[in-house]
N, C-alpha and C positions, 0 to 999 in steps of 0.2 A: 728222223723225219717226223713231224708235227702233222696231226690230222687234215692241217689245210695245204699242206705240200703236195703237189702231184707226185704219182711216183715214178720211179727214174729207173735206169735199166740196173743203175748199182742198188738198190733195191731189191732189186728181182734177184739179182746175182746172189744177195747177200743171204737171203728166205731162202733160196734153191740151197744153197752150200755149192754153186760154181761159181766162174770166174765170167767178168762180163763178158768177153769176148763170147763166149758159148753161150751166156744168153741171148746175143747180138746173131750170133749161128742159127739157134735154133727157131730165133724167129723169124729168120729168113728162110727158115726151110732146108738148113745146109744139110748133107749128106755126112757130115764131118761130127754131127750129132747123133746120137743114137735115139729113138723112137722112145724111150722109158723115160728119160731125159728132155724131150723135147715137149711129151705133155707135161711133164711136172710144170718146166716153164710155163708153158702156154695156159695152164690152171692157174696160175700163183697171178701173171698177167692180167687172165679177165676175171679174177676175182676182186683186185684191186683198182679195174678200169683201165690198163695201162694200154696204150696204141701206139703202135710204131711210126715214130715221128721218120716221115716218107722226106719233109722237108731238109730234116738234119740229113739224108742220107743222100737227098739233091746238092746240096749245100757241098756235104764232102767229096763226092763225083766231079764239083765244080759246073756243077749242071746251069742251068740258068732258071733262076727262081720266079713263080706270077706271084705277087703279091695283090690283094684286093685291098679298094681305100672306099669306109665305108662311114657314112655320116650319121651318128645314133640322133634321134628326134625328141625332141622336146614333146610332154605333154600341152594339147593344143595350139602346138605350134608346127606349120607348115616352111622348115627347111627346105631350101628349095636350091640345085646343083648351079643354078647360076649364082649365089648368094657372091661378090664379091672378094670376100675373105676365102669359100671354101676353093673360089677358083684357083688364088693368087698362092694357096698351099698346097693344093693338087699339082699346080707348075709345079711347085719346087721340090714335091716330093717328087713326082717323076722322072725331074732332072738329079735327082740324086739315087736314083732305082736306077736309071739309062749309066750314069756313070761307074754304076759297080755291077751293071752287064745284067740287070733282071727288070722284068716285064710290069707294067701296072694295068691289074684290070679294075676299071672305075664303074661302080655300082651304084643305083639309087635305092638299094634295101638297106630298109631302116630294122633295128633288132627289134623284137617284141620279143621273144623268150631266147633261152641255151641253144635252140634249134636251128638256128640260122648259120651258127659258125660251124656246128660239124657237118649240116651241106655242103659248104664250101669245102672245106678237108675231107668228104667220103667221096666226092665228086672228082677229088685232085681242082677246082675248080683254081682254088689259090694253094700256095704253100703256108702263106703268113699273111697277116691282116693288120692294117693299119684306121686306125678310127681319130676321123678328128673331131674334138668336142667330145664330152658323153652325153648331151643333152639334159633327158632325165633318167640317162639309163644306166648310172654307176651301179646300181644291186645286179642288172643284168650282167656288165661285162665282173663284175665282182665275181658272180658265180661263174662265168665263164673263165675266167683269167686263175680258177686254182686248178684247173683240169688242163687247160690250153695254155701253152708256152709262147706260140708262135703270135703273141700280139704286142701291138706296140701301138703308144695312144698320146693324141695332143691333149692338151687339157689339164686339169685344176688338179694339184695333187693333197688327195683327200685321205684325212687321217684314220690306219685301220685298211685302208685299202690292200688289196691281192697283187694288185698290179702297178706296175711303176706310169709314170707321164716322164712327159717332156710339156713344158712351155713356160711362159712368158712368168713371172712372179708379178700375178693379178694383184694382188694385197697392195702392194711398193706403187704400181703404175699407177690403181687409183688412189692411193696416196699422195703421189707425185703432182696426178692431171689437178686433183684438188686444189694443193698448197700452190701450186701456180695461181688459180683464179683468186685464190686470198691474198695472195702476194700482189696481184692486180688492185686490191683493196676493194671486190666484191664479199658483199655479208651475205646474200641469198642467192645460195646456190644449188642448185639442184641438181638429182639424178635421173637418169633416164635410160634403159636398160631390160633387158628379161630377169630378174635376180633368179628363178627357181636355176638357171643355169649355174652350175658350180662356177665357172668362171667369172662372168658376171657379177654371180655372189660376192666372190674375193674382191671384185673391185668396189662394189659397193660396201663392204665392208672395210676397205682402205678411204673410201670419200669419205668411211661416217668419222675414221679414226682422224682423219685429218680438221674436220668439223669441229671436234672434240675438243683435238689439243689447242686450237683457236678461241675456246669457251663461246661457242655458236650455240646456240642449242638447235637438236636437231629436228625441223619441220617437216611431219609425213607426207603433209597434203601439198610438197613439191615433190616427192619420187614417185615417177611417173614407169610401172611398167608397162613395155612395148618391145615389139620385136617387127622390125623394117620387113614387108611384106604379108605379114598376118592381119585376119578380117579386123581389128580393133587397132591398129596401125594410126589409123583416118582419126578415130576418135581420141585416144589419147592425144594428137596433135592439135586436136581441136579444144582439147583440156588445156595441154599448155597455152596455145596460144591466149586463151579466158582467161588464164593468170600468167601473160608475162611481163604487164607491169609490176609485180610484185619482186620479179626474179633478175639479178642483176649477172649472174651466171650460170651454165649447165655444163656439168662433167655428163657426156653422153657415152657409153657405154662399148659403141662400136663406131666407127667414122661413116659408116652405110646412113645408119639413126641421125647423125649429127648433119652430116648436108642435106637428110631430108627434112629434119626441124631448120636447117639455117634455109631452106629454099620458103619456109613457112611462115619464117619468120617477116623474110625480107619481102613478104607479099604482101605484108602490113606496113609497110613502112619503117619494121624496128632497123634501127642501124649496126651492124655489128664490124667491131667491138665496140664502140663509145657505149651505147644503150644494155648492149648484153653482151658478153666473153665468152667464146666457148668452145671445149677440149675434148676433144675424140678419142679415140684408142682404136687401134690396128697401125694405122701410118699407110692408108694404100692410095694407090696412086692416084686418086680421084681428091686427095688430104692436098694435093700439091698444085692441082689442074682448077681445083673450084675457087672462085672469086667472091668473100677474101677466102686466101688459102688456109686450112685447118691448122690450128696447133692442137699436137694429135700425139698418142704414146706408142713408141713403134716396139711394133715385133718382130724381130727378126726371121721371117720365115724360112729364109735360106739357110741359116745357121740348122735351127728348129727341126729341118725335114730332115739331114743330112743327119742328126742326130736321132731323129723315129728311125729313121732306115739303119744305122748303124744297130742302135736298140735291137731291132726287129730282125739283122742277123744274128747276132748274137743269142737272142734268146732261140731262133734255132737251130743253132749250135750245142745250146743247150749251157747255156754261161747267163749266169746273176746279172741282172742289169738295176742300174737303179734311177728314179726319180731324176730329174735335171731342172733346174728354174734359168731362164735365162731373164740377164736383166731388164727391165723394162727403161725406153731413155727416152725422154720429153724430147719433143721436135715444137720447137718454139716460132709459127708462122702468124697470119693476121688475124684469123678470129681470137686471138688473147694474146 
């Protein structure tokens, strides 16, 4: 076991000199242990930090599990539970919690320190925790996630990390939405996006690579960050629109961002696509409904949730889970 490994009941078993089952005895309080025997366990336990995983023993009962689904917050940025995206993955997480018979309780706490998740687990509040996004709080669930087993998380798989993801391969999708707008035969193309979000990041780092291999050179004074309902929202749109005769494309970040610049657009009279092309990422239903309709990079969220949830038994079960990228696929509609 490596210093950042939680420790495990075969641990405890292994320092004591019993057999796990007796350590599993004694910390349940059985009668079938003897009192010499049960404090050694239980010293060697809270020396080490070790807590009995209440969820694994739910789990094996066949009990029915609450899971909480919690959304970490970006610095300066107000996440907000109606956001679009976090609704259309909340559906589909709970339609895949409903289908393997355990409960979702839906929460607007955002983590600021270690403190928030073992309320939930001292409280029995939830069994397991599902977070979508990290916003800006990878070092928090980092430190969280080598003590706690019981989490499972959408989001950007970042290297050195404690904890595994599930999602979409950001890198490839903003690589993808890019080489489309090139492929259009747009030279100035811009980003638009929150980057400090790891996810985000990865896509903007796939726009720049796409940029690249096209010998573009890369212009800072088009990447525009923004995040769709935060106080500077207003104003970076007001920045693009001052330069969007310069800009003949935008890879936007999320399709929330993108039909609120294409509604901004088109209050100028810009024409889209002829005047300007432009490629969303999520694929949500609003990509299909708005006039013209997005071409946009979809995520499969039904896949995505069905896979956190599967994760998220597992790890309390107490089984390795690891990282998952699902591919990202261009949905090819009228703004490009």
């Amino acid at each position: 076991m490596s210093r950042t490994d939680p420790m495990q009941m075969a641990d405890i078993a292994r320092i004591a000199g019993v057999s796990k089952s007796t350590v599993s005895r004694a910390l349940a309080d059985s009668p079938l242990v003897n009192d010499k025997t049960k404090s050694l366990i239980r010293d060697i336990a809270q020396q080490h930090g070790y807590r009995v995983n209440i969820a694994a023993r739910n789990f094996r009962l066949k009990e029915s599990l609450t899971v909480a689904l919690l959304i970490p917050e970006a610095d300066g940025v107000d996440w907000t539970i109606s956001d679009a995206f976090f609704l259309e993955m909340t559906a589909a997480i709970a339609e895949a919690l409903d289908q393997r018979g355990h409960a979702l309780l839906l929460t607007r706490t955002s983590p600021q320190s270690g403190e928030w998740i073992e309320e939930f687990v001292r409280r029995r509040q939830a069994d397991g925790i599902i977070l979508i996004g990290q916003g800006s709080q990878h070092e928090v669930i980092q430190s969280i996630a080598k003590t706690f087993r019981s989490i499972s998380v959408w989001g950007e798989a970042i290297a050195g990390a404690s904890y595994p993801t599930v999602g979409t391969d950001n890198f490839l999708g903003g690589q993808r939405a890019t080489e489309h707008l090139l492929k259009r035969g747009c030279k100035r193309i811009a980003f638009v996006g929150y980057e400090p979000a790891p996810e985000i990041q990865a896509r903007f780092q796939g726009y720049l690579s796409a940029i690249h291999a096209a010998d573009i050179q890369h212009d800072e004074t088009i990447v525009f960050s923004a995040v769709v309902g935060s106080s500077s929202a207003n104003l970076v749109l007001e920045r693009i629109i001052d330069q969007h005769e310069m800009i003949d494309g935008f890879f936007v970040a999320t399709d929330q961002q993108a039909v609120a610049l294409m509604t901004a657009l088109q209050k100028i009279g810009v024409d889209i696509p002829s005047q300007c092309a432009i490629v969303g990422y999520d694929d949500l239903p609003i990509a299909r409904w708005y006039h013209p309709a997005l071409t946009t990079i979809h995520q499969s969220r039904t896949l995505g949730a069905q896979i956190l949830v599967d994760n998220l038994l597992a790890a309390i079960e107490g089984r390795d889970t690891a990282s998952v990228k699902l591919d990202p696929e261009l949905v090819v509609r009228e703004s490009a």
